[in-house]
C-alpha positions as YAML, in Angstrom:
chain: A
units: angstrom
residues:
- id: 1
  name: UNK
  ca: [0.00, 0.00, 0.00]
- id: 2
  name: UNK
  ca: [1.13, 3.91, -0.45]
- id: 3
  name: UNK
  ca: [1.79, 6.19, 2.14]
- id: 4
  name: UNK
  ca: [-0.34, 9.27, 2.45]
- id: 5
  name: UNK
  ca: [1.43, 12.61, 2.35]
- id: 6
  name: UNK
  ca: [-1.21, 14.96, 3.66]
- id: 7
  name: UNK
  ca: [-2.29, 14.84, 6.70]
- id: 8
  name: UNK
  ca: [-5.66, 12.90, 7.63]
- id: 9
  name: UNK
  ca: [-8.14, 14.57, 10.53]
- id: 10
  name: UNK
  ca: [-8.00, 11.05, 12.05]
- id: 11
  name: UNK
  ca: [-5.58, 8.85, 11.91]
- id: 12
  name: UNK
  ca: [-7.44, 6.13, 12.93]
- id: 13
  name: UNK
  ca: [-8.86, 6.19, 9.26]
- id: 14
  name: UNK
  ca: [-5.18, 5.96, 7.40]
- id: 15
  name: UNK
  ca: [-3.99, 2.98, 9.96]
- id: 16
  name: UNK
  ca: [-7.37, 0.72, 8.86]
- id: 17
  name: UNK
  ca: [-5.56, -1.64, 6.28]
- id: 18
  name: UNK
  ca: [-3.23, -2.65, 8.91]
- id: 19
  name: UNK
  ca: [-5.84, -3.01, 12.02]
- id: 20
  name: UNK
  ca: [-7.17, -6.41, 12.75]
- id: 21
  name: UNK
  ca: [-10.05, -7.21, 15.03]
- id: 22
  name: UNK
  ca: [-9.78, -9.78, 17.36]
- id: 23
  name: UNK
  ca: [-13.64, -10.05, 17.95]
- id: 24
  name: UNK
  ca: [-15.14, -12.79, 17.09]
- id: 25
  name: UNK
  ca: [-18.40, -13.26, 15.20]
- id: 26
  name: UNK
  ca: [-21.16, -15.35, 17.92]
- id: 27
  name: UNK
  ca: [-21.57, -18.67, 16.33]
- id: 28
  name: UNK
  ca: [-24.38, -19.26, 14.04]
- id: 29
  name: UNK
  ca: [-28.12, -20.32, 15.69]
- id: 30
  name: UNK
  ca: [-28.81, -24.23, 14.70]
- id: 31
  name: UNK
  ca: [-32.26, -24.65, 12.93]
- id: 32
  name: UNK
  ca: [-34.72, -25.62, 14.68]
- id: 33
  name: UNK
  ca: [-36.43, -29.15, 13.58]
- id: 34
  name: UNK
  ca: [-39.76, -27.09, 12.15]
- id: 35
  name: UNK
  ca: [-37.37, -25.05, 10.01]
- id: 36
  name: UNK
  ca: [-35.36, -28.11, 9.27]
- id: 37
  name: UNK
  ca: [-38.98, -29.72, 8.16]
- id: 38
  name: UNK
  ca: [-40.01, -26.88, 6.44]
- id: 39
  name: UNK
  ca: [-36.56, -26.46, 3.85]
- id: 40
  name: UNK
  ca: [-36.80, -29.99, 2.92]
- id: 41
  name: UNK
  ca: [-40.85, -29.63, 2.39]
- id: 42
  name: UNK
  ca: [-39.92, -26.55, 0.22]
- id: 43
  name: UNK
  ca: [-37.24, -28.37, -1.88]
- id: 44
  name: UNK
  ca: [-39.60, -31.06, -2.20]
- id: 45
  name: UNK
  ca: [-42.60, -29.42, -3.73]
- id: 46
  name: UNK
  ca: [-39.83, -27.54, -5.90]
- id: 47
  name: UNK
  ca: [-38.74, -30.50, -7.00]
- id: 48
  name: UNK
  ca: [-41.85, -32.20, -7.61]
- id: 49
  name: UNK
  ca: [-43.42, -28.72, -9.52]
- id: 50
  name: UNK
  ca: [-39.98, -29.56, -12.04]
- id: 51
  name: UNK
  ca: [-40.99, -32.84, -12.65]
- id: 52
  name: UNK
  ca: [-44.56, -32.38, -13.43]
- id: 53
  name: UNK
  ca: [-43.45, -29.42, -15.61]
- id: 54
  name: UNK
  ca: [-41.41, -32.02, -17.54]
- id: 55
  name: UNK
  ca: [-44.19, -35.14, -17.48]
- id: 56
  name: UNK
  ca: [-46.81, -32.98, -18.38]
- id: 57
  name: UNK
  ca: [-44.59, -30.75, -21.43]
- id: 58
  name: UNK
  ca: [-42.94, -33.51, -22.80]
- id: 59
  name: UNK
  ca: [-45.58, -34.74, -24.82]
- id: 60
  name: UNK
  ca: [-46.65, -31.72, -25.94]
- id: 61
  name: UNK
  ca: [-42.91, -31.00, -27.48]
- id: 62
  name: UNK
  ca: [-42.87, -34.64, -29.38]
- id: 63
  name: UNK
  ca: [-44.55, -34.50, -32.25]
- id: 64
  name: UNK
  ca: [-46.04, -37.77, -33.44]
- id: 65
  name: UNK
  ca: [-45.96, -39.60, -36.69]
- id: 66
  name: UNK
  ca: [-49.47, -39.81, -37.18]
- id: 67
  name: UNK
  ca: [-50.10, -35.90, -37.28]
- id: 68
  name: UNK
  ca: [-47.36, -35.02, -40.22]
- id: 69
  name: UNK
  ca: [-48.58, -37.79, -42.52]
- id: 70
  name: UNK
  ca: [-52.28, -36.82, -42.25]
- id: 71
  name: UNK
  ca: [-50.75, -32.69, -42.90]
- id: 72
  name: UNK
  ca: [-48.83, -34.04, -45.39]
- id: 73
  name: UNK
  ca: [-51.54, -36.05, -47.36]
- id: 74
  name: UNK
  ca: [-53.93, -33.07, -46.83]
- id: 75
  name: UNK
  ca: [-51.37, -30.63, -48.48]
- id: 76
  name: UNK
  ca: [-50.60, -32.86, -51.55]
- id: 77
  name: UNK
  ca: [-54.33, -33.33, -52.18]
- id: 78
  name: UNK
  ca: [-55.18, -29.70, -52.10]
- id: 79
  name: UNK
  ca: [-56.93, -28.63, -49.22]
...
């Protein structure tokens, strides 16, 4: 780091890259078993919602023989 040449109002502000802390942060609060429940009830029904967006589009994506030979033999025919 560079020096400062001018002088600061408080020092305390140009000596902050080299100050360290030696507070500690309090250790983190377990979850509780309803909040435990409740995440894996959440990722669950997330889940599930992706699946049934997949089942249920899938089929509606494919497209099936049957439908392109009867456009097909409509279309040569002249309808």
């Amino acid at each position: 780091m560079f020096r400062r040449s001018e002088p600061v109002p408080f020092a305390f502000i140009a000596e902050t890259d080299r100050f360290r802390s030696n507070v500690t942060a309090p250790p983190r609060e377990r979850a509780s078993l309803s909040q435990m429940a409740g995440r894996w009830l959440l990722g669950l029904t997330l889940a599930a919602g992706l699946v049934g967006a997949l089942v249920l589009g899938t089929p509606a994506l494919s497209q099936s023989q049957a439908t392109t030979q009867t456009q097909q033999s409509q279309a040569s025919q002249g309808h």
